[in-house]
Residue frames as qw, qx, qy, qz and C-alpha x, y, z in Angstrom:
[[0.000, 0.889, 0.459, 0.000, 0.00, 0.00, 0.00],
 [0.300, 0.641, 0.091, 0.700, 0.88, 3.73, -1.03],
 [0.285, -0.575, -0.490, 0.590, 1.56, 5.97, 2.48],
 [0.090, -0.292, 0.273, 0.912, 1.59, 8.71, -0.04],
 [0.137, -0.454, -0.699, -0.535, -2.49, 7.69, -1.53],
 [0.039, 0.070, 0.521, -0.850, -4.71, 10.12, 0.16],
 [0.004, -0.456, -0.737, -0.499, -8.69, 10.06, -0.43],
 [0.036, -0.096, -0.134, 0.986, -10.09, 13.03, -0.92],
 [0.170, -0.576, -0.745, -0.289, -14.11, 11.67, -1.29],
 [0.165, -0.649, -0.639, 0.377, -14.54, 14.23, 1.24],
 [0.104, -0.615, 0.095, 0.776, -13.33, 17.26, -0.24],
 [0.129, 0.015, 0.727, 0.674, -14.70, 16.09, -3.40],
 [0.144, -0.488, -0.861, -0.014, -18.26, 15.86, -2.00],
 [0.206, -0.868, -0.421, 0.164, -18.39, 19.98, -0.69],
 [0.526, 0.722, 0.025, 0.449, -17.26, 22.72, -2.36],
 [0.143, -0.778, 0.217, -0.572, -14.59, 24.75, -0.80],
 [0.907, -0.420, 0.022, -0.004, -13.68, 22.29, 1.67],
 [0.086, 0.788, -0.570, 0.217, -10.18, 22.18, 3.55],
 [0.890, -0.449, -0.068, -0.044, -8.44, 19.81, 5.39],
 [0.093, -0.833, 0.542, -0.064, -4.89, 19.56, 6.52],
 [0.979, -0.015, -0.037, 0.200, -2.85, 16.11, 6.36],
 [0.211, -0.784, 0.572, -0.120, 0.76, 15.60, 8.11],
 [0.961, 0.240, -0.112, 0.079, 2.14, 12.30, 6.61],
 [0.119, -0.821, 0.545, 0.120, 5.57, 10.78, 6.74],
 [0.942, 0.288, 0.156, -0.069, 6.70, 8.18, 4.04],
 [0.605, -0.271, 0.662, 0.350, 9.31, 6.27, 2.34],
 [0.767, 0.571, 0.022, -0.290, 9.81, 6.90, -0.94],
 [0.861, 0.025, 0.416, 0.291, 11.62, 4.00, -2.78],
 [0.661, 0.370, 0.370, 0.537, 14.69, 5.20, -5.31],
 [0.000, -0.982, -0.136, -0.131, 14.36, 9.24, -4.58],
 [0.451, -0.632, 0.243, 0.582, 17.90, 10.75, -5.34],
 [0.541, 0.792, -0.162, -0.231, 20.47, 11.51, -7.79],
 [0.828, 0.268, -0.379, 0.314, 23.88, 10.28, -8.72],
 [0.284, 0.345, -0.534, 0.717, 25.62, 12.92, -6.23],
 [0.258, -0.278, 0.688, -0.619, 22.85, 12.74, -3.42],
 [0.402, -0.105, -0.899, -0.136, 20.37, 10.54, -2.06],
 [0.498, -0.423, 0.303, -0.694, 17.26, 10.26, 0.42],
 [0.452, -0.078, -0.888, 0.017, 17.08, 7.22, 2.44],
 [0.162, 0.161, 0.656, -0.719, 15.07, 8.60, 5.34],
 [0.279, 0.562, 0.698, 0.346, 11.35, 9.28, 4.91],
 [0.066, 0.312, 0.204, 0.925, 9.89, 12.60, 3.79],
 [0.042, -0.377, -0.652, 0.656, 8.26, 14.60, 5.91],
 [0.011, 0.514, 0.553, 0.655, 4.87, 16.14, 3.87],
 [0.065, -0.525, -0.583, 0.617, 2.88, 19.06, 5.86],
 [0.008, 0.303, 0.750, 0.588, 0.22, 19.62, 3.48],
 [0.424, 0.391, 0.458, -0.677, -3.26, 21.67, 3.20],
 [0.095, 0.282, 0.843, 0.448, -5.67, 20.15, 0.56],
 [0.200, 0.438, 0.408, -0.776, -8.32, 22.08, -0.51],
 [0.359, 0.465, 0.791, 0.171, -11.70, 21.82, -3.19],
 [0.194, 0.408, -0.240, -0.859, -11.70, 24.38, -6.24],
 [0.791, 0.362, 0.058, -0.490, -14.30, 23.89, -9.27],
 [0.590, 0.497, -0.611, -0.174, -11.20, 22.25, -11.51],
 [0.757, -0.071, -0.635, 0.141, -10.09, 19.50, -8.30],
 [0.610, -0.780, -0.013, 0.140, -8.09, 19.95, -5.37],
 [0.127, 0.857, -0.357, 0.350, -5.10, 22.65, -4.75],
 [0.908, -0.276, -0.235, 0.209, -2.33, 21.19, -2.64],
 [0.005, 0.824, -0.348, 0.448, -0.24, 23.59, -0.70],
 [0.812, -0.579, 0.075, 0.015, 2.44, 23.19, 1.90],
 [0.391, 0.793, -0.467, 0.031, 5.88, 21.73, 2.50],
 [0.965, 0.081, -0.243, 0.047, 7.87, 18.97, 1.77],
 [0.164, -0.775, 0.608, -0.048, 11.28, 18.43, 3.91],
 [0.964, 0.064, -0.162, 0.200, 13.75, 15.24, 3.29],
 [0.158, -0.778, 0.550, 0.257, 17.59, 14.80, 4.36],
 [0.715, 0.662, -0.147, -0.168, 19.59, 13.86, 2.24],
 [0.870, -0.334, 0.275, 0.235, 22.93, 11.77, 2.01],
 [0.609, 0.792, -0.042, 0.026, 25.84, 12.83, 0.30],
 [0.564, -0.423, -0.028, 0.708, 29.69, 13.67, 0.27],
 [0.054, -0.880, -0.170, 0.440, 31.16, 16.57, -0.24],
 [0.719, 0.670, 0.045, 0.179, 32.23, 17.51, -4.13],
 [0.094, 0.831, -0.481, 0.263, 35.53, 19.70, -2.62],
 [0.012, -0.378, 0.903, -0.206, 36.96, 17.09, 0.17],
 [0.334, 0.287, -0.874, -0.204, 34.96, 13.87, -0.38],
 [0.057, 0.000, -0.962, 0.266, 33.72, 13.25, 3.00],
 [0.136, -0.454, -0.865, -0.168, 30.26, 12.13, 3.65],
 [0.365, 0.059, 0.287, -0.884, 27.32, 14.82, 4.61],
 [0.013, 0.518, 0.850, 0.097, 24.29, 14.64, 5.24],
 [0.046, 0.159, 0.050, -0.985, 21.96, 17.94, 5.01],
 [0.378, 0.481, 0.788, -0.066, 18.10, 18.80, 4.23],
 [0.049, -0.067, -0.377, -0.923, 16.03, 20.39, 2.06],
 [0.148, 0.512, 0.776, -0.336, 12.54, 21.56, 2.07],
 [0.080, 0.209, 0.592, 0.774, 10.75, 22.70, -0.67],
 [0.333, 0.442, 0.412, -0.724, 7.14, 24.65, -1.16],
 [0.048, -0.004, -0.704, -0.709, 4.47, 23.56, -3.04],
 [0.563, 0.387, 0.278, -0.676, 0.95, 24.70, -4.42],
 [0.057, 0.227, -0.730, -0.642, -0.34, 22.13, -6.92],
 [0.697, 0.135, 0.122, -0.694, -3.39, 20.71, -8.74],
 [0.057, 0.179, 0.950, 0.250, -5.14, 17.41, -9.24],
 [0.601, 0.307, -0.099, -0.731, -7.82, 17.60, -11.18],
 [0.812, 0.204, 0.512, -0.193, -9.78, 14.52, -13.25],
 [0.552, 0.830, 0.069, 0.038, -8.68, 15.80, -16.45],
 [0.421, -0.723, 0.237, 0.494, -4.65, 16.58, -15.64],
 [0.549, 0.809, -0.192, -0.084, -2.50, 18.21, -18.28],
 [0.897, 0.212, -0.140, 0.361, 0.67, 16.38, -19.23],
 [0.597, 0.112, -0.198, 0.769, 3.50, 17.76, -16.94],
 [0.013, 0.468, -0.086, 0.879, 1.38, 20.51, -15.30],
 [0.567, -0.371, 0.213, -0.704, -1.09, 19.34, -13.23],
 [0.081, -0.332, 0.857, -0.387, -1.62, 15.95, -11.47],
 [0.545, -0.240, -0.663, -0.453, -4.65, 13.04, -11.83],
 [0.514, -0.182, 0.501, -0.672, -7.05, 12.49, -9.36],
 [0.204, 0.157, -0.906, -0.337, -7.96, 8.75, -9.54],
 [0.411, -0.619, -0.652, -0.153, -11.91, 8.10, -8.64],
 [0.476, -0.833, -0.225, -0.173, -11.68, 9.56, -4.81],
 [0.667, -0.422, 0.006, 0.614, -7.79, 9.36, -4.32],
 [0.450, 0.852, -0.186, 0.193, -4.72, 11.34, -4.81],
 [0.947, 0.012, -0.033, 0.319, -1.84, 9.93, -5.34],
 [0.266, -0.954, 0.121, 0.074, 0.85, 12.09, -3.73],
 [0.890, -0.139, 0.384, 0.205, 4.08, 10.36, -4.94],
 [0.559, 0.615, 0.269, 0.487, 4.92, 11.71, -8.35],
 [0.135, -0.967, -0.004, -0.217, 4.33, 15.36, -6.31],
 [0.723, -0.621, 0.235, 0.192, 6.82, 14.10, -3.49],
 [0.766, -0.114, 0.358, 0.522, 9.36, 12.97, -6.20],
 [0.569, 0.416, 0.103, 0.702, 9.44, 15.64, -8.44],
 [0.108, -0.959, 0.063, -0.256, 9.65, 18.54, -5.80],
 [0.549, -0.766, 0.306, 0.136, 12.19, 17.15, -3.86],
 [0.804, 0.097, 0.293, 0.508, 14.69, 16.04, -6.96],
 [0.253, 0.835, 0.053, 0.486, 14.42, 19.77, -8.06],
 [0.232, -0.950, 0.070, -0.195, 15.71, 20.71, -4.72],
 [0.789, -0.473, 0.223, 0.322, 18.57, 18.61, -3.96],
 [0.199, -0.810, 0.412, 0.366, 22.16, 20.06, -4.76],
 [0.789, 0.590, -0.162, -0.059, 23.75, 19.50, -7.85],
 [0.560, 0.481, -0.446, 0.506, 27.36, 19.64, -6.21],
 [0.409, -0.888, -0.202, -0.052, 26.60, 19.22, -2.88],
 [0.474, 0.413, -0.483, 0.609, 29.70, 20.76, -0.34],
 [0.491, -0.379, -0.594, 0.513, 30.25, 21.33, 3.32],
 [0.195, -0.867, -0.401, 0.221, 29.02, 23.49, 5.20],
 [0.394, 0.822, -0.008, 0.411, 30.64, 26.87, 5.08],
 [0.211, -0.846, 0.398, -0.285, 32.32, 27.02, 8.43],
 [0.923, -0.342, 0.110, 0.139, 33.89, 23.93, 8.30],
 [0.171, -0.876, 0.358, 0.275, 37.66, 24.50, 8.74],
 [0.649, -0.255, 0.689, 0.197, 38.60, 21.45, 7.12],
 [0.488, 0.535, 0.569, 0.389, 37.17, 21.87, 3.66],
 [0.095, -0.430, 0.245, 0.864, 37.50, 24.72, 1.62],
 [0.514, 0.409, 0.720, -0.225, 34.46, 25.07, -0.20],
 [0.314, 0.944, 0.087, -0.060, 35.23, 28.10, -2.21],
 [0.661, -0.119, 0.154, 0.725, 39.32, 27.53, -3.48],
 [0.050, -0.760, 0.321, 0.564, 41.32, 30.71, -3.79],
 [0.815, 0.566, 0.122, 0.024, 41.44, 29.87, -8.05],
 [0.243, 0.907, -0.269, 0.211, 45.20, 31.83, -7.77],
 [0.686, -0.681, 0.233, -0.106, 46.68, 29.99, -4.62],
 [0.822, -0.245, 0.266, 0.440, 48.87, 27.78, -6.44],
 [0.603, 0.746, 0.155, 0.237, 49.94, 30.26, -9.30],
 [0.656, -0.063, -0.085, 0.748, 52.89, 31.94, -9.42],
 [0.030, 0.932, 0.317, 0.174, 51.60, 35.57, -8.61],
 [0.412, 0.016, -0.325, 0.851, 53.68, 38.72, -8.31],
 [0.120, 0.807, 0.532, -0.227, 51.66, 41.68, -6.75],
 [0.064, 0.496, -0.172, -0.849, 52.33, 44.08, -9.33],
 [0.342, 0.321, -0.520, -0.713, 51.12, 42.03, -12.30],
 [0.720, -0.062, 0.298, -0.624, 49.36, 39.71, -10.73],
 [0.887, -0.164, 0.426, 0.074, 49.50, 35.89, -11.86],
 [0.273, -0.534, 0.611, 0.517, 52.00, 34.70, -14.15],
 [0.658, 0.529, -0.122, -0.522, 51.76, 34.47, -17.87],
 [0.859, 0.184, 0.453, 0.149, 50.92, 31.05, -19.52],
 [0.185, -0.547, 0.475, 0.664, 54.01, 31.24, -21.63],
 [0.427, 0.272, 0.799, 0.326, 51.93, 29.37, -24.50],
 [0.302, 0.905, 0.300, 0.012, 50.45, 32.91, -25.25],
 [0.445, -0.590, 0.108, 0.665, 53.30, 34.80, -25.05],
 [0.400, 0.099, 0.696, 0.588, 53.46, 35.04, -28.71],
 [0.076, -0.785, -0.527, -0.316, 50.18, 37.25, -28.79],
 [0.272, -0.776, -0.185, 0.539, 51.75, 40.02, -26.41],
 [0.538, -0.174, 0.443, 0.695, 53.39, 41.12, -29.57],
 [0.217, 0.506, 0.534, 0.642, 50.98, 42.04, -31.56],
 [0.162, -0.134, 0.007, 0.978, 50.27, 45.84, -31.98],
 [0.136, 0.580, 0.787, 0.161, 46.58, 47.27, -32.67]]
């Protein structure tokens, strides 16, 4: 069974109707190559009955599992994400979400808000002394301070020309 199938026969049944739902689920395979969620997702959700279906507002939070892209070692860190979407009976391809008889099927929502939010590259924090998240790009160059780094001698040949 789906922890993530909600039925919404009541809020289908009276217009304008609200209700609030506070869920926490597993969701099987939810990551990327550089991070990963293995915990479950916390959902804290208001559902509510417009003419077209039902509006879903709220916000999703997961941690995540990674390492760090600059020194390697393992993090973990979360994200949490806001969302206001629609299921409807009728859904449009890639915009809106199916309502299936009296459910909705929260899953798809869960998986594609929280892959948008996790971290292409993730890195440590920023005050950890041990990583350097942000390298000085100059540190190893030979640098004088009048002229600043040294010239790649493979151009040298182009200081010559005159314009």
């Amino acid at each position: 069974m789906n922890d993530l199938r909600i039925d919404v026969a009541d809020l289908l049944s009276h217009a304008a109707a609200r209700r609030a739902v506070q869920l926490s689920a597993v969701v099987d395979d939810l990551g990327t190559p550089m991070a990963a969620i293995r915990e479950p997702v916390d959902l804290d959700l208001r559902l509510e009955r417009v003419s077209e279906g039902v509006v879903v507002r709220g916000t999703l939070r997961a941690r995540y599992a990674s390492e760090c892209g600059t020194c390697l070692r393992p993090l973990t860190a979360e994200v949490s994400a806001e969302v206001s979407e629609l299921f409807e009976d009728h859904p449009l391809d890639g915009e809106t979400y199916p309502i299936e008889g009296h459910h909705i099927d929260l899953q798809q929502l869960t998986r594609d808000t929280v892959l948008l939010e996790l971290p292409i590259a993730p890195v440590c924090s920023a005050g950890d002394p041990e990583c350097v998240a942000d390298p000085d790009p100059n540190a190893d160059a030979d640098t004088d301070v009048e002229t600043g780094p040294a010239a790649d001698p493979r151009w040298a040949a182009l200081s010559t020309i005159k314009l």
